[in-house]
C-alpha positions in Angstrom: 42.3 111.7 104.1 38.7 112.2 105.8 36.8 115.1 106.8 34.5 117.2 105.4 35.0 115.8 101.8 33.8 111.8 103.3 30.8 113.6 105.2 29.8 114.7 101.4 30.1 111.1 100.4 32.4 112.0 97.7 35.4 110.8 98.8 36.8 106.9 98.4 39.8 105.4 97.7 39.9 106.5 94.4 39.7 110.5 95.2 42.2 109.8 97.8 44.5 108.0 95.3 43.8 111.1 93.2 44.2 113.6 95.4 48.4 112.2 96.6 48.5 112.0 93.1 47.7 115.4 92.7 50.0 116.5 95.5 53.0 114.6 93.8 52.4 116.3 90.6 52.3 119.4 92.1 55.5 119.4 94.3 57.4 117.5 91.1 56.6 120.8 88.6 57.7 123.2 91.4 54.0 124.7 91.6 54.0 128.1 93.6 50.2 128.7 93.7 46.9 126.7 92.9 43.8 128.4 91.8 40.7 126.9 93.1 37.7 128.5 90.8 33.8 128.3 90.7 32.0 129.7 87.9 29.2 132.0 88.8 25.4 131.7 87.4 26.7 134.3 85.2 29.3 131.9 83.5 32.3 134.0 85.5 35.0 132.3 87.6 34.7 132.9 90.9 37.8 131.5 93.4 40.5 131.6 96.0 44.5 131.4 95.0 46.1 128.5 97.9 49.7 127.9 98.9 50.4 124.5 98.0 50.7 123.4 101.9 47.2 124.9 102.2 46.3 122.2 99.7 45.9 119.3 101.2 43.4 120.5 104.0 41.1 122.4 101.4 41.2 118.9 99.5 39.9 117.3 102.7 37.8 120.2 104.8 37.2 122.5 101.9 37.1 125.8 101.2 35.1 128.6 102.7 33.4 130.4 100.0 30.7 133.3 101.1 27.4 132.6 100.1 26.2 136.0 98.3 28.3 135.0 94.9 25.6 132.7 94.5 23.3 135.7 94.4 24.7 138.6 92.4 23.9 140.1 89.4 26.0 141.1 86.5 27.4 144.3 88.2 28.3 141.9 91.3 25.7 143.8 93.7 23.6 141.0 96.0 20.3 140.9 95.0 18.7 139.4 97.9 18.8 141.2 101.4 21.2 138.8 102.9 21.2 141.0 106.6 17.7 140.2 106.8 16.3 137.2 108.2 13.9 135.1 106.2 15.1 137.1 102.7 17.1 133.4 101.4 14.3 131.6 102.8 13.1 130.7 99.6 16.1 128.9 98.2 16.5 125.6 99.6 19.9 125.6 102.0 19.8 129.2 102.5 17.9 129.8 105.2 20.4 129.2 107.5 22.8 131.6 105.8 21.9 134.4 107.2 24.3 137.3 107.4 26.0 136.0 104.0 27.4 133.0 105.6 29.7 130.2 104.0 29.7 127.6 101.9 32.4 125.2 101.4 34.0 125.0 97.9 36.0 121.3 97.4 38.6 121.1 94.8 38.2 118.3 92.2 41.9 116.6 92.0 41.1 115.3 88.9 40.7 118.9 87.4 44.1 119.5 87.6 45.4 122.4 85.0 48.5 124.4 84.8 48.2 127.2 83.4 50.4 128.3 80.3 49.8 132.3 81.5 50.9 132.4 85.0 54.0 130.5 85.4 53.9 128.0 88.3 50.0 128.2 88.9 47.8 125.0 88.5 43.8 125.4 88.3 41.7 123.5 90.3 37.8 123.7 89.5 35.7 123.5 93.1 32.4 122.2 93.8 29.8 124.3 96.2 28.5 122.2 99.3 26.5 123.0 102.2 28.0 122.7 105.5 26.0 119.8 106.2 27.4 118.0 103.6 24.4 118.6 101.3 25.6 119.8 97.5 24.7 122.9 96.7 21.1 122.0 93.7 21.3 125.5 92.5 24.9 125.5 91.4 25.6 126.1 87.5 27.6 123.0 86.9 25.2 120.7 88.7 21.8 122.0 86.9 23.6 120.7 84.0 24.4 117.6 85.9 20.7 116.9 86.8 19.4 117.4 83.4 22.0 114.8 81.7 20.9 112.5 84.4 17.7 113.0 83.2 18.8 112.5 79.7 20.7 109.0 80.4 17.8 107.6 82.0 16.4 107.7 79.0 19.5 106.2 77.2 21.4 109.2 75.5 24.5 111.6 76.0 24.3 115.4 74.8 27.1 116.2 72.5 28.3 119.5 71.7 30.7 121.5 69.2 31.1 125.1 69.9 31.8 128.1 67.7 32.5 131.4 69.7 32.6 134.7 68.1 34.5 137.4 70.2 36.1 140.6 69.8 39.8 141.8 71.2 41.0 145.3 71.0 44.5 147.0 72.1 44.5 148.6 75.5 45.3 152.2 74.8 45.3 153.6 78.3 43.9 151.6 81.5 41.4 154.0 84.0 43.7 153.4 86.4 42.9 157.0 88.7 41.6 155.7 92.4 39.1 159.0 92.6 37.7 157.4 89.5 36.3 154.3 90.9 33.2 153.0 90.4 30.7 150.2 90.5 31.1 148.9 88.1 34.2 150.0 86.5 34.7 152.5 83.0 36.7 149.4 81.1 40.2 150.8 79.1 40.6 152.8 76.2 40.8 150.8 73.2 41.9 150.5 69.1 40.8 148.2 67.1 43.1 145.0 65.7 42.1 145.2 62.1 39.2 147.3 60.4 36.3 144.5 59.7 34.1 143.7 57.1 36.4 141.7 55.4 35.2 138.2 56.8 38.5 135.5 56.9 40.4 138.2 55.5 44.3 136.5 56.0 45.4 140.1 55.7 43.5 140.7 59.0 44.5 137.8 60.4 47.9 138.4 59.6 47.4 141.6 60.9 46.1 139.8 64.4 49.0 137.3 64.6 50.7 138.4 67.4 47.3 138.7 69.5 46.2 135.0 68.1 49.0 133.4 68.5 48.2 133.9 72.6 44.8 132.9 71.6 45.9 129.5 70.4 48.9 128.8 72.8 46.6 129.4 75.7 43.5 127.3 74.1 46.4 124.6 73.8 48.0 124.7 77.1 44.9 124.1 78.7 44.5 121.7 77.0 41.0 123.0 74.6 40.3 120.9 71.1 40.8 124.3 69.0 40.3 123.4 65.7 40.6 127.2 64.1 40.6 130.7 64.9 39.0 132.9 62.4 38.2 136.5 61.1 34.9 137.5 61.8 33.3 140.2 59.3 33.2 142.8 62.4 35.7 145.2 63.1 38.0 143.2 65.7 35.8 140.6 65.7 37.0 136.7 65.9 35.9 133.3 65.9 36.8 130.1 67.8 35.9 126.9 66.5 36.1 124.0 69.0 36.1 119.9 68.2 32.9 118.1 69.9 32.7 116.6 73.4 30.3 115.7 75.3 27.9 118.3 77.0 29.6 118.6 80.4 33.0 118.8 79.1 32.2 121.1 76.3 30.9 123.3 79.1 34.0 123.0 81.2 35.9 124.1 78.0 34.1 127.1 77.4 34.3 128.4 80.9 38.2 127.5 81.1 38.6 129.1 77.2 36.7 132.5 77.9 38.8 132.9 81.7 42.4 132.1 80.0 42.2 133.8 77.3 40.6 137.4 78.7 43.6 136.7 81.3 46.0 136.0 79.3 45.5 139.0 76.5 45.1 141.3 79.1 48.7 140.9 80.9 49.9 141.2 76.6 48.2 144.7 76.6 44.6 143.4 75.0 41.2 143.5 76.1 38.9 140.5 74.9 35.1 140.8 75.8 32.5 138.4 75.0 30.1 141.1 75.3 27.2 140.2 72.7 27.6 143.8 71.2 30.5 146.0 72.3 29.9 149.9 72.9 30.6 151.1 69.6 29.4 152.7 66.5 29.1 150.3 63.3 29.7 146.6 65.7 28.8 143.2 64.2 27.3 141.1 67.5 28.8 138.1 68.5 26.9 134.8 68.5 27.4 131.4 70.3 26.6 128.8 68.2 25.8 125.9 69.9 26.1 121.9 67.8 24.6 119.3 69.1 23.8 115.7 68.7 22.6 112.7 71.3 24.8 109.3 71.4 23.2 106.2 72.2 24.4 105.1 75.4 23.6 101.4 74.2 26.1 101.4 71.0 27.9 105.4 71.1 25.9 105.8 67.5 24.7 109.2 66.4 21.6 108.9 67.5 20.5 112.1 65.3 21.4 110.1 62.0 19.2 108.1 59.6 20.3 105.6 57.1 18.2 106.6 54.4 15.6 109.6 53.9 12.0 109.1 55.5 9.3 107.6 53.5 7.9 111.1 51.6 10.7 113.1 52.7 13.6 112.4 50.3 15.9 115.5 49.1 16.8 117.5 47.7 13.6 119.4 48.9 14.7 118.9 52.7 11.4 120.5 54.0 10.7 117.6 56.0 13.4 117.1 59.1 12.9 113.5 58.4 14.8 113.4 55.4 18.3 114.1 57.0 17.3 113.3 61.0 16.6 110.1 62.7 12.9 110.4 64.6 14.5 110.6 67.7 16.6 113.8 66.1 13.2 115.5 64.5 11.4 115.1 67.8 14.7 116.9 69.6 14.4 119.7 67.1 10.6 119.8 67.9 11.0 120.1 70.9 13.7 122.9 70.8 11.3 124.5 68.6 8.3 124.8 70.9 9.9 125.9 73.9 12.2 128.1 72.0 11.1 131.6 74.1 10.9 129.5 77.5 15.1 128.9 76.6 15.8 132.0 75.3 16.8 133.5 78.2 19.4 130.6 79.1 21.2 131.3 75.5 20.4 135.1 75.5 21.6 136.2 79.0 21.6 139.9 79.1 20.0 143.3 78.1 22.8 143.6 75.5 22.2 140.4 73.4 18.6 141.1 72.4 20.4 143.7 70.2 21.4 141.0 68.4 18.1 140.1 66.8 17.6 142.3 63.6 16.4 141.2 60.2 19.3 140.0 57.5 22.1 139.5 60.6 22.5 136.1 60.7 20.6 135.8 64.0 17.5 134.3 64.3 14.1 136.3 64.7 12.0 133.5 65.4 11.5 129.8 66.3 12.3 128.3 62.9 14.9 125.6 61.2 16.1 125.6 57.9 18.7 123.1 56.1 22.2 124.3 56.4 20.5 128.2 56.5 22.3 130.2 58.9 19.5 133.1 59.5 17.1 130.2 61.3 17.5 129.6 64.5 18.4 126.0 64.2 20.5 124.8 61.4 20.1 121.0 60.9 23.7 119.9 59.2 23.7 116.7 57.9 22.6 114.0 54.9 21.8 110.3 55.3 24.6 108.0 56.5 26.6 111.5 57.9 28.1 110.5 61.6 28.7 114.2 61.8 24.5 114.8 61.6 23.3 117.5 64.4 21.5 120.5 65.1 23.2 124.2 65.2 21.2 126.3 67.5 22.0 129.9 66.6 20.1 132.2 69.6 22.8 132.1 71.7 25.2 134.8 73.1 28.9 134.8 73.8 28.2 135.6 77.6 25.9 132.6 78.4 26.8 130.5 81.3 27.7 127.3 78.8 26.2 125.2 82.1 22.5 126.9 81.8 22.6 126.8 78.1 23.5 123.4 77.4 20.7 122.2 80.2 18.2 124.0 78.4 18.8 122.2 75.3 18.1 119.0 77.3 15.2 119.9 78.8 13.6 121.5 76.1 14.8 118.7 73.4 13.8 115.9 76.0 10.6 116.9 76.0 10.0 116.7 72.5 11.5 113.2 72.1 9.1 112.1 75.2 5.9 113.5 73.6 7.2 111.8 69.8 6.8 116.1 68.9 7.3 116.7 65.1 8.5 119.9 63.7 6.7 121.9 60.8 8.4 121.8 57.4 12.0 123.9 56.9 12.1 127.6 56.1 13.3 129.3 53.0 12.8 132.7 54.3 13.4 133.1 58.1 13.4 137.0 58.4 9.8 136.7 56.0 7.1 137.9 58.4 5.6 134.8 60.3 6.9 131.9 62.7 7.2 132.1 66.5 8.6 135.4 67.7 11.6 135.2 69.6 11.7 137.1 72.8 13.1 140.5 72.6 14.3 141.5 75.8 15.7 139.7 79.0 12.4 140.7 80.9 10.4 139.1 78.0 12.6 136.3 78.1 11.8 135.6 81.9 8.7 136.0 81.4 8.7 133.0 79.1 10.5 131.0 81.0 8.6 131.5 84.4 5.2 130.9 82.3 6.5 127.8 81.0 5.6 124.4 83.0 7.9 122.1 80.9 11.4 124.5 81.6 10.0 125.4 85.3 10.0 121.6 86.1 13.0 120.7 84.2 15.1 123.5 85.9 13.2 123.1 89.2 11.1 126.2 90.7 13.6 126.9 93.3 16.1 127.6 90.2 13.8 129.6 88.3 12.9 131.9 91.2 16.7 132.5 92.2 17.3 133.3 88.2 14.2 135.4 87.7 14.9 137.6 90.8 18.2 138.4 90.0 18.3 138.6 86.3 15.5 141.1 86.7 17.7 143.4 89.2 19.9 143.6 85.8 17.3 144.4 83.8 15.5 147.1 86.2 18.8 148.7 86.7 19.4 148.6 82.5 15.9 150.5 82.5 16.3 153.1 85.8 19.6 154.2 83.8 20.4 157.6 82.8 22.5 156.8 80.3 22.3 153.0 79.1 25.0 152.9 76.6 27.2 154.0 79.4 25.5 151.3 81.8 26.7 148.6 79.4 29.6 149.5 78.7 30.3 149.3 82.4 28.2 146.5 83.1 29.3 144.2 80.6 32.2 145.5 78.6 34.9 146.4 81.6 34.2 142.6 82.9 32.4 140.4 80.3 
């Protein structure tokens, strides 16, 4: 097998061996259809659904994949004038493109998952390339890519443990009338699944069974570390608590665990969002809780962990990071900590999750740690001699592209263990007046970011400008609405 896949440079004997192994597996387990998916700068699968004897030439020669669904915003409008010349000039590949032209998309036979919803569908995930056989810089997946690069060079792996909250209602009726449509879509009518503010009630869960029992079958069949699903304290609200891996599988997970499981509830008469705040009266917001540590790539220790408090740092006052991270770990959270707003926009995605941030919620209002206190925005976890030592980061949102979120913890950590940062002393009182401010909305975010040299050069300009331009289209839409609760509800809650 040659073609366009050896003109990338990708394929050896190795991805050849992998892809007839692929094809065997496939044809043995009586496959009907394979799914080959992209996820979006939005953290959305994208992806075509191929015959199996279509397989083996979109292994080879690729996909064609239109260019413009690297350049939507949230509502899926383009928001770069791709019928006018010189409008994609300024991202580099796109020049070319005029007239929303292709990309190729090549399936990775190594990604191989079958998927426990559809019977006789396998998932493959695809990579973007030019035709030229250049990759594709600005794609999701392979900003995350550069940035561990960047971290290896100097000796560590990211590693990352994710808690998702959620929420899942019943489907009460579907707006299913054609002289209805819209762009975007009203979502269904919904009911709630139990009542809330009873956090890890078992009567609610019990209550829930039936809707997480396809919660946890489908986290299982593909394969997903799920350690527990809980009761969250808001009404319908739910948690998802996933063993650690390192950065760029953790990512993968997320992507696969938010597609399958808004799939799979749906054909069982549910709708699950990870909207940060769902249209509704009296809703707790989600969070995405992001843990993370770095491995030595020398000896795979926890690089975050220290033997034995700091000189002048011992607990139990715990002010000083030193007394439960390693230096290299208290110059990470230093970092994280000064360009906190730059990567705010990374975690908190959309108009809605900037909602989030109010005093007492258990999300952060400003760039501060605190030992094991969950209304900071970083949470160091931990003691002396604990493998399991790391750094929650709280800011982030259910909807964040896991690819963009987790980068922006390297870049912003890296630079903090390059420049030997230290962080101020812990908080006791993170909703106390004082302390960084947080952003507080996605226009104030990107204004952070593009003002910021460190996350401009980490992410590359080229990235920054094709973010800012159509994050903003969001956001100016948000603001030109008449009705905003109606815009999110359409904008985020029929899709998200």
């Amino acid at each position: 097998m040659s073609g366009f896949a050896q003109r990338c440079g990708v394929h050896d004997a190795g991805r050849e061996a992998a892809c007839q192994a692929l094809l065997q597996t496939l044809q043995a387990q009586g496959v009907e259809q394979v799914r080959v998916g992209w996820c979006d700068l939005h953290g959305m699968l994208r992806g075509k659904t191929l015959m199996p004897e279509a397989l083996p030439s979109a292994l080879r020669d690729g996909l064609g994949l239109v260019n413009t669904l690297m350049l939507k915003d949230t509502s899926d409008r383009t928001a770069f004038k791709v019928f006018e010349r010189g409008t994609q000039a300024e991202l580099p590949g796109f020049a070319d493109l005029f007239g929303a032209g292709n990309l190729l998309l090549l399936p990775d036979p190594a990604s191989l998952v079958m998927l426990p919803w559809a019977p006789g569908t396998a998932w493959l995930r695809g990579e973007p390339w030019f035709a030229d056989g250049s990759p594709v810089a600005l794609d999701p997946r392979r900003v995350l890519q550069a940035a561990l690069q960047r971290l290896a060079a100097q000796g560590y792996e990211l590693h990352c443990g994710l808690e998702v909250e959620f929420h899942v209602y019943r489907i009460v009726a579907e707006r299913d009338d054609p002289a209805a449509a819209a762009w975007p879509g009203e979502p269904p009518q919904v009911a709630l699944l139990h009542p809330g503010y009873n956090l890890l009630s078992e009567a609610w869960a019990d209550r829930a069974h039936a809707m997480l029992d396809i919660v946890r079958r489908t986290a299982q069949g593909l394969a997903l570390p799920l350690r527990s699903l809980e009761i969250e304290l808001g009404p319908s609200q739910f948690e998802a608590v996933f063993d650690v891996a390192d950065a760029l599988t953790a990512a993968d997970r997320m992507v696969l665990f938010r597609n399958g499981v808004r799939q799979a509830l749906q054909r069982a008469g549910y709708h699950a969002t990870f909207m940060c705040r769902p249209p509704f009266p009296n809703i707790m917001s989600s969070g995405w809780h992001l843990h993370q540590s770095l491995v030595s790539r020398a000896d795979g220790r926890n690089a975050f962990m220290r033997d034995a408090p700091a000189a002048g740092a011992a607990l139990p006052t715990a002010n000083d990071a030193r007394a439960t991270l390693s230096d290299a770990g208290a110059a990470w959270l230093a970092g994280l900590l000064q360009h906190a707003a730059a990567a705010a926009v990374f975690g908190c995605s959309t108009v809605n999750a900037f909602a989030r941030f109010r005093p007492n919620a258990l999300a952060p209002l400003a760039a501060l740690w605190g030992r094991d206190n969950r209304g900071a925005m970083l949470r160091v976890l931990g003691a002396p001699g604990d493998a399991g030592t790391r750094i929650e980061n709280r800011i982030g949102e259910p909807m964040a592209n896991p690819y963009l979120y987790m980068a922006s913890q390297v870049h912003a950590g890296l630079d903090g263990l390059q420049r030997g940062l230290q962080p101020p002393p812990a908080t006791d009182a993170p909703y106390a007046d004082g302390g960084p401010a947080l952003p507080t909305s996605l226009d104030a975010a990107l204004d952070a970011l593009e003002a910021s040299a460190v996350m401009t050069q980490g992410f590359g300009a080229d990235f920054v400008r094709l973010l800012g331009r159509i994050k903003r289209s969001e956001a100016q839409r948000h603001a030109q609405a008449e009705d905003q609760d109606d815009w999110q509800r359409r904008e985020y809650f029929s899709r998200y």
